[in-house]
C-alpha positions in Angstrom: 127.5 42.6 46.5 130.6 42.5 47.9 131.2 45.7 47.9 128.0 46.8 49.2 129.1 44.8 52.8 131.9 47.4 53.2 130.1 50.3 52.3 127.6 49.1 55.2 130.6 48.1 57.4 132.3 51.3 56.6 129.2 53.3 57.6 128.5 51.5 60.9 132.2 52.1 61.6 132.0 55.8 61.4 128.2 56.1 63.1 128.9 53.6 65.6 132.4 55.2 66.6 131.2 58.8 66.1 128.7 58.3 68.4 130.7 57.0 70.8 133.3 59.6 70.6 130.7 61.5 71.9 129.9 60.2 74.8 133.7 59.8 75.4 133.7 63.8 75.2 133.6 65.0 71.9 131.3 68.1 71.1 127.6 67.1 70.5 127.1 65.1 67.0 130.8 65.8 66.0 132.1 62.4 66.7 134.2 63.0 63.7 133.6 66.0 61.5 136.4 66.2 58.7 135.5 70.1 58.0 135.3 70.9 61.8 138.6 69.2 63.1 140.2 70.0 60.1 139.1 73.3 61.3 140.3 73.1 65.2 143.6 71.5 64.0 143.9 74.8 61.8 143.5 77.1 64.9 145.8 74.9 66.7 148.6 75.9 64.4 148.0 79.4 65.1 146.3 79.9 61.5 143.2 81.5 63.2 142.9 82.7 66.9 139.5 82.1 67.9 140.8 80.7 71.3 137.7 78.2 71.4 138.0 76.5 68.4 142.2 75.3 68.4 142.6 71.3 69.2 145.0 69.5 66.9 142.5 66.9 66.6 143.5 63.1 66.4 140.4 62.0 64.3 142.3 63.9 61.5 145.8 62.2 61.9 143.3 58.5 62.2 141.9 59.2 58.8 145.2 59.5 57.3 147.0 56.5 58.9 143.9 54.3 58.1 144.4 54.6 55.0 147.8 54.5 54.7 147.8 51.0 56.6 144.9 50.1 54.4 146.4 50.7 51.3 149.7 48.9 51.9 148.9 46.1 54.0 145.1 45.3 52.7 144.5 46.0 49.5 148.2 46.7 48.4 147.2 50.1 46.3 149.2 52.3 48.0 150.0 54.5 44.9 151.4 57.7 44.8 150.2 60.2 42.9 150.1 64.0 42.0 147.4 65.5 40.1 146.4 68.4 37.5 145.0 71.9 38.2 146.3 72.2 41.8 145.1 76.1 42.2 141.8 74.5 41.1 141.6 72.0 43.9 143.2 74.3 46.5 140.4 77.1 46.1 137.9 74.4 45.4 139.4 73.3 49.2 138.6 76.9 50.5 135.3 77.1 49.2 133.9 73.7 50.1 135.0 75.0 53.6 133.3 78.1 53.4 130.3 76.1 52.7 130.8 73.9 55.4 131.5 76.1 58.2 128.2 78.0 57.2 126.4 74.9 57.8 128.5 73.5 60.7 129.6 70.4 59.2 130.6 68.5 56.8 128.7 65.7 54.8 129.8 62.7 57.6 128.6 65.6 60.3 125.3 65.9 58.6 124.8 62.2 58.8 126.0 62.0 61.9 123.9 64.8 63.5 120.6 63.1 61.7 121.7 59.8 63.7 121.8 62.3 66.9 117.9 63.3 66.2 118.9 67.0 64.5 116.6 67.1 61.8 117.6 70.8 61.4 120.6 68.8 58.6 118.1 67.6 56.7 118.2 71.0 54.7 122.0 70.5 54.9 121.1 66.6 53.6 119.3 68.6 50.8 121.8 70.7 49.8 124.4 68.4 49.3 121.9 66.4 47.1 121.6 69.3 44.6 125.3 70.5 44.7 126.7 66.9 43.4 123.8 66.9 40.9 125.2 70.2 39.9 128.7 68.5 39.9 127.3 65.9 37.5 125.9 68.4 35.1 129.3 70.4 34.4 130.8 66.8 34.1 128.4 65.7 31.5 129.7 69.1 29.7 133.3 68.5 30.0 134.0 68.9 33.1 137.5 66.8 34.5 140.6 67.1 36.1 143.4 65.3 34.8 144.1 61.7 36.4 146.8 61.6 38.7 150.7 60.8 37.5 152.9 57.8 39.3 155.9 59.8 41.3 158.3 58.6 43.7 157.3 56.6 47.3 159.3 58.8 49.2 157.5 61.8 48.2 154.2 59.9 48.0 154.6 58.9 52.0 155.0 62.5 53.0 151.7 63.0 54.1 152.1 60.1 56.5 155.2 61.6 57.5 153.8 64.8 58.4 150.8 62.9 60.5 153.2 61.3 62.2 155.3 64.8 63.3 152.0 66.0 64.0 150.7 63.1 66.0 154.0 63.9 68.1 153.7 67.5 68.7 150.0 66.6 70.2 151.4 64.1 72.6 154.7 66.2 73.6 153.8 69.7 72.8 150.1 70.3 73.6 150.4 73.0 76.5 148.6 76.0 76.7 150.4 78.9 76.1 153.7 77.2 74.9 153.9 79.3 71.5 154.3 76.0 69.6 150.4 74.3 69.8 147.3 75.9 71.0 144.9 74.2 72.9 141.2 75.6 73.9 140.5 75.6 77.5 136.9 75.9 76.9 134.0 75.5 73.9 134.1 73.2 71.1 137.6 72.9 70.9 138.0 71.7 74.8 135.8 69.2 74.1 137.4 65.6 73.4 138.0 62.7 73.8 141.2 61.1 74.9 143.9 60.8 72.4 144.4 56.9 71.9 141.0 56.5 72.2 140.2 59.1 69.0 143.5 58.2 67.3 142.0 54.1 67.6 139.0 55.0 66.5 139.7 57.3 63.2 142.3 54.5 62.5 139.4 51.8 62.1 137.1 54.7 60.6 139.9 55.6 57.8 140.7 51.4 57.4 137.5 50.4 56.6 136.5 53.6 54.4 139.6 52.9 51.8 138.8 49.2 52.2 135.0 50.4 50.9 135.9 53.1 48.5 133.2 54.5 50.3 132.8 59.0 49.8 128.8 61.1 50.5 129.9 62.5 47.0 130.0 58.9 45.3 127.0 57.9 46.9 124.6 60.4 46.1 125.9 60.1 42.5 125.5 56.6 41.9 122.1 56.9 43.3 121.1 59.6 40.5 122.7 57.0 38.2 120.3 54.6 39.9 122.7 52.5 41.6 121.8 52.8 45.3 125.2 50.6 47.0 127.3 52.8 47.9 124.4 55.1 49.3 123.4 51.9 51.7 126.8 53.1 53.6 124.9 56.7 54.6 122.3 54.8 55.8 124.3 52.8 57.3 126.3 55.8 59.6 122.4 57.4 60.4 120.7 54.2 61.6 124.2 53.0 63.6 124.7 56.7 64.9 121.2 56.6 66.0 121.5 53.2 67.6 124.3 54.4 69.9 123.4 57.7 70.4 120.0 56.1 71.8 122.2 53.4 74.4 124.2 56.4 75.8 120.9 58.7 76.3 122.1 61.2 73.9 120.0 60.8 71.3 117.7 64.3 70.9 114.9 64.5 68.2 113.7 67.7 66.8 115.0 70.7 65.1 115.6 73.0 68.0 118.3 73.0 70.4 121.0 70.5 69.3 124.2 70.9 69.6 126.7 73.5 67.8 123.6 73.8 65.0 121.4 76.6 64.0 117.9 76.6 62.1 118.2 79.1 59.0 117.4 76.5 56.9 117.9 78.0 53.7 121.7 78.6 54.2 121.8 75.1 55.8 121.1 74.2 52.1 123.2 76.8 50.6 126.2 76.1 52.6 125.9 72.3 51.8 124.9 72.9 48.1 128.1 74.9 47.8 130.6 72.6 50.0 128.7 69.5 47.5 129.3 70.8 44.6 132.8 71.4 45.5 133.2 68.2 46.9 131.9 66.8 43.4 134.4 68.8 41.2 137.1 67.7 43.4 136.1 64.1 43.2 135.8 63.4 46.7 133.8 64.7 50.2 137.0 65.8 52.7 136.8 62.5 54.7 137.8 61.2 51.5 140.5 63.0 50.8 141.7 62.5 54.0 142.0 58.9 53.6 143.4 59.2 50.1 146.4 61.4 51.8 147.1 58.0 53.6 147.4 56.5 50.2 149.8 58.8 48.6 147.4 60.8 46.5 149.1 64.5 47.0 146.0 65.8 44.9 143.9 65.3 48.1 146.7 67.1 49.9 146.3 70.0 48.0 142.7 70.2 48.4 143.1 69.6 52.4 145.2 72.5 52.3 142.7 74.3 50.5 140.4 73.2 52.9 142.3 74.8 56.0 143.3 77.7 54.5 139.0 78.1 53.9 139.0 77.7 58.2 141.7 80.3 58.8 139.5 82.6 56.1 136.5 81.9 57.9 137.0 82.3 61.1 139.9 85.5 60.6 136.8 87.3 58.6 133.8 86.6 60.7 132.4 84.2 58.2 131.7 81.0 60.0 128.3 80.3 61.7 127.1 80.1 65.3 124.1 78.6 66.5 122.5 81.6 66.6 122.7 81.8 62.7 124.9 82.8 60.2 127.0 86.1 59.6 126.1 89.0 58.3 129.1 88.8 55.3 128.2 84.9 54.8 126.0 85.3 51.7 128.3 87.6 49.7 131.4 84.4 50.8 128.9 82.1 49.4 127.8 83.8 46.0 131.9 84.3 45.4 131.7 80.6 46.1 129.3 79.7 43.7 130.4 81.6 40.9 134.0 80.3 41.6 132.5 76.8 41.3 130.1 77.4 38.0 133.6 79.5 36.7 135.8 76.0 37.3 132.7 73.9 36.4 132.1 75.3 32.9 136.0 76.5 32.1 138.0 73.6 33.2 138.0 70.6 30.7 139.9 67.7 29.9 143.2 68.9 28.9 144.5 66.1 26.1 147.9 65.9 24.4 
């Protein structure tokens, strides 16, 4: 029971807060989209140059230092680890991205755009369903990657360290044109809100979600295990989402027309199906991992990495979606994606000594 409070008071942290990011300028149902800032903070580094997606986002440097503070001052498991298989995780990064960025989101994205009105991510919803059920079946076959091994604290705090040199070159560095951070004058990527106010919120968003344990890959497989708790915390972010998104008039049913979306439905599901069952085989949906980064667990690093090295792909290629659908190289990105992720699935077992 007790956990099943945070999961909801994780999830109305993230719904409630996304929402309201929104309003306080933040692109349309992208209050805090792990894949997509992940993505702009990518292009901000120069790793891609499509001049209307580059932001080094705050939300993402929140995640991290939520957990961090959760881990050490909360619960006290700040542990810091490094895990097995690492060119496993990082292309499992890449192609969860892939995925993602042919839907336009990632799982907390689809929730959050359901709690906007877009019913166009239920297929998205959908996807990730079957991809973490396809997780589950290579897992019941062998399927693992090796649990993580104790190092050092000062190599286990990097990732704070490097959220804090990045929180830095946003405040000091963030002028157009300056050769050291890119910054979008216009699109998606020009669309935010303030710093302290996104940093405050993804702080309280990344507290709460390591306090929970809460991850969308957890929760939908408990629930095929027939434990439905952690799954109360996605219902949690729709109905909160929706009850915000309704007090600031944003709030848009229907499946046509929302914001930074599109309506081919079937590679909604593929995209999602793919991103899920990389999600699954990584152990963890990217807001996640984010929050694990904050704990020391360099295995989420890796993936991360993965993750924006999938963005720079994407977008360098001409893979990544529009709302006006999907590209015309998307589906042969996606099949390399899924036989990538049936290779790892069916290949990469428990290694034992």
């Amino acid at each position: 029971m007790n956990n099943f409070k945070w999961y909801i008071v994780a999830g109305a942290a993230l719904g409630a807060l996304g929402a309201l990011l929104v309003y306080l300028g933040n692109p349309g149902n992208m209050g805090v989209c792990a894949a997509c800032f992940l993505r702009d903070t990518t292009g901000a580094l120069g790793f891609h140059n499509v001049a209307t997606l580059q932001y080094l986002r705050p939300e993402i440097i929140g995640l991290i230092f939520g957990g961090f503070l959760a881990s050490v001052f909360w619960t006290k498991e700040f542990t810091p680890t490094t895990g097995s298989s690492p060119f496993t995780r990082f292309f499992l990064g890449v192609f969860a991205m892939i995925g993602c960025l042919v839907f336009l989101g990632c799982p907390w994205r689809a929730f959050l755009r359901l709690g906007g009105g877009d019913m166009s991510a239920i297929a998205g919803f959908l996807g990730i369903a079957v991809g973490v059920s396809a997780g589950i079946f290579f897992k019941k076959r062998g399927y693992a990657l090796n649990e993580g091994v104790k190092i050092q604290a000062a190599i286990g705090i990097l990732p704070v360290i490097m959220a804090v040199i990045l929180l830095l070159a946003l405040i000091f560095g963030l002028k157009v044109g300056n050769g050291a951070i890119f910054a979008s004058e216009k699109g998606p990527g020009a669309m935010h809100a303030s710093i302290l106010v996104s940093l405050v919120a993804s702080v309280i968003i990344g507290i709460f979600m390591q306090k929970s344990k809460f991850c969308s890959v957890g929760a939908f497989s408990k629930a095929f295990r027939g434990d439905f708790s952690m799954f109360s915390g996605i219902i949690s972010i729709i109905v909160f989402a929706t009850i915000v998104n309704i007090i600031f008039g944003q709030y848009k049913f229907g499946f046509e027309g929302q914001p930074i979306a599109h309506n081919q439905y079937i590679w909604n599901f593929l995209g999602m199906m793919l991103a899920g069952l990389c999600f699954s085989l990584s152990e963890g949906c990217p807001g996640k991992h984010l929050v694990q980064m904050g704990t020391g667990n360099l295995s989420s690093v890796i993936f991360v990495i993965g993750m924006m090295a999938g963005a720079a792909f994407v977008h360098n290629f001409i893979l990544a979606s529009s709302p006006k659908g999907i590209t015309d190289a998307a589906p042969y990105a996606l099949l390399i994606g899924f036989a990538f992720a049936v290779y790892v699935g069916v290949f990469n077992k428990k290694v034992t000594a």
